[in-house]
N, C-alpha and C positions, 0 to 999 in steps of 0.2 A: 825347336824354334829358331835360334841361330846356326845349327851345327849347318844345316843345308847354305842358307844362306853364304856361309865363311866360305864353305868350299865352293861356290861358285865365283863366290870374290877370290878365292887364293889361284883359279883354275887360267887366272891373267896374267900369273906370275908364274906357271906350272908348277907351284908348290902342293897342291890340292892334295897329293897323292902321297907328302911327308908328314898330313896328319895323324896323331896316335889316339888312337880309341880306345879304353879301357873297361872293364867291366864294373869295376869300385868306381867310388867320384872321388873327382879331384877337386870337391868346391873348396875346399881349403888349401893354406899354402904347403900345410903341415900334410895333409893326403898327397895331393900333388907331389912333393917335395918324397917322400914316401915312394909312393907309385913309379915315380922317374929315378929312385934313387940317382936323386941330387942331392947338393945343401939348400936349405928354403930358402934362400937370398936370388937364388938361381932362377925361382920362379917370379913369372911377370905379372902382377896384380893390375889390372885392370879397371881404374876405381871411378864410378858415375860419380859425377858434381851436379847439385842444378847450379845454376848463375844466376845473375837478372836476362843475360841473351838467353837462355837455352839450356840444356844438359851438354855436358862435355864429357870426356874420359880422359881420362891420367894411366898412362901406366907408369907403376913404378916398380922398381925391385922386393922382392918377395917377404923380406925384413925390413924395409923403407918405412916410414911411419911421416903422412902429412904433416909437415912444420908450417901452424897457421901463420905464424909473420910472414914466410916465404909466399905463402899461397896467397894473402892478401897483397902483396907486393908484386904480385905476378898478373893476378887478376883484378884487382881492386874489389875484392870483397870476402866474406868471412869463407871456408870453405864448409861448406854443406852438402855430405853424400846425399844420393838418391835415393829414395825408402826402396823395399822393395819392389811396391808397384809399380812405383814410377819406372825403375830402370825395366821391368817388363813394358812399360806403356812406351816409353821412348826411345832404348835402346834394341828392343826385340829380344832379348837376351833373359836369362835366367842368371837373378846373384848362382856366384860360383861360375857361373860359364860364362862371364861375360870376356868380351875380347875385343882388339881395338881392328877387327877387319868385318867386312863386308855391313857395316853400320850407316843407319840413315843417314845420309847426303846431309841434310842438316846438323850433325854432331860431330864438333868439331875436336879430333884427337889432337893430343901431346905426350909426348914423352921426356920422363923426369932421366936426370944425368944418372942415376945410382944404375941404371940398366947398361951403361958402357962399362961396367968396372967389368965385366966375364964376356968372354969369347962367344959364346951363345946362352942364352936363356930360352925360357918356355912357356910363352904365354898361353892361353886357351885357345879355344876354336868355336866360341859358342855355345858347347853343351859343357855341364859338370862332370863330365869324363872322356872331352879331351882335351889336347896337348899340342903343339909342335915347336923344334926346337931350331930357333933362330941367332942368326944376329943381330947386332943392333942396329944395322945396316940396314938387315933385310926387313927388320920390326919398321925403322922406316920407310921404309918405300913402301911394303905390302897397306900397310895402315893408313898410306897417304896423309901422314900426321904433316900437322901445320909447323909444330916448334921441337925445340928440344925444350924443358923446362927444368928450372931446381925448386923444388920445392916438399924435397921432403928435409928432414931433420941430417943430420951431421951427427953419426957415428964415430963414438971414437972408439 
C-alpha cells in the first residue's frame, strides 16, 4: 500500500534505492530494532494523531513515549492516536509501516527532538518490512516535515 508509493517519493531525493526490504516484519520497534541490529531508540516511530484539523504524524524516537502536557501545549489538544482504520483510511499506510514520506498532501508531518540524539536512525518505508537508515537532516527534508517538535516525555 505504501511501500510503492515512498519509493517514488524517496526517488526526488535519489534515496529510493537505500531502502531495506526484509523477509520478517519490522511492525514493531523491538523486530525492527532486531532486524537492523540496532538499539530500539535508534528506530523512527511514526505515530498518526487525529486533531480537530486533520490526522498528522510524529515521528519520534524508538523509546520516546508521547508526554501529553507537551502534546497539548504543542497542539492545543489531548493527543489521540489513529485507530487502525483510520491510519489505513488517511495515511495509506499499514500500522507498523507507516512512515513520514510520500503521504497525502493533506497530512501534515513533525518531528519530535529525541530523533537528533544519533547520527542516523531508521524510519520505515511504508510496508511492515521495511527500513531505511537516515539522518536527521535527511528525515527532514525527504518528509518535507513542517516543524521540529518536543513532545515526548524526558528520559532520565
Amino acid at each position: 500500500m505504501g511501500l510503492e508509493r515512498t519509493k517514488e517519493h524517496l526517488k526526488k531525493y535519489d534515496a529510493h534505492e537505500r531502502i531495506l526490504l526484509f523477509e520478517e516484519s519490522l511492525a514493531t520497534v523491538a523486530l525492527a530494532a532486531e532486524a537492523l541490529g540496532v538499539e530500539p531508540d535508534r528506530i523512527a516511530k511514526s505515530l498518526g494523531f487525529r486533531t480537530n484539523e486533520g490526522p498528522i504524524i510524529v515521528v519520534v524516537s524508538g523509546e520516546a513515549r508521547i508526554d501529553n502536557r507537551k502534546f497539548k501545549e504543542q497542539y492545543h489538544q489531548k493527543a489521540r492516536m489513529l485507530s487502525a482504520e483510520e491510519t489505513a483510511q488517511h495515511l495509506k499506510m499499514p500500522v507498523g509501516g507507516v512512515c513520514p514520506f510520500g503521504v497525502p498532501e493533506d497530512v501534515p508531518v513533525y518531528l519530535d527532538i529525541s530523533l537528533k540524539k544519533y547520527k542516523t536512525v531508521y524510519p520505515s518505508c511504508g510496508a511492515i518490512n521495511s527500513a531505511i537508515e537516515l539522518t536527521p537532516e535527511e528525515i527532514e527534508e525527504f518528509s518535507r516535515a513542517l516543524t521540529w517538535v518536543d513532545v515526548t516525555k524526558d528520559l532520565l
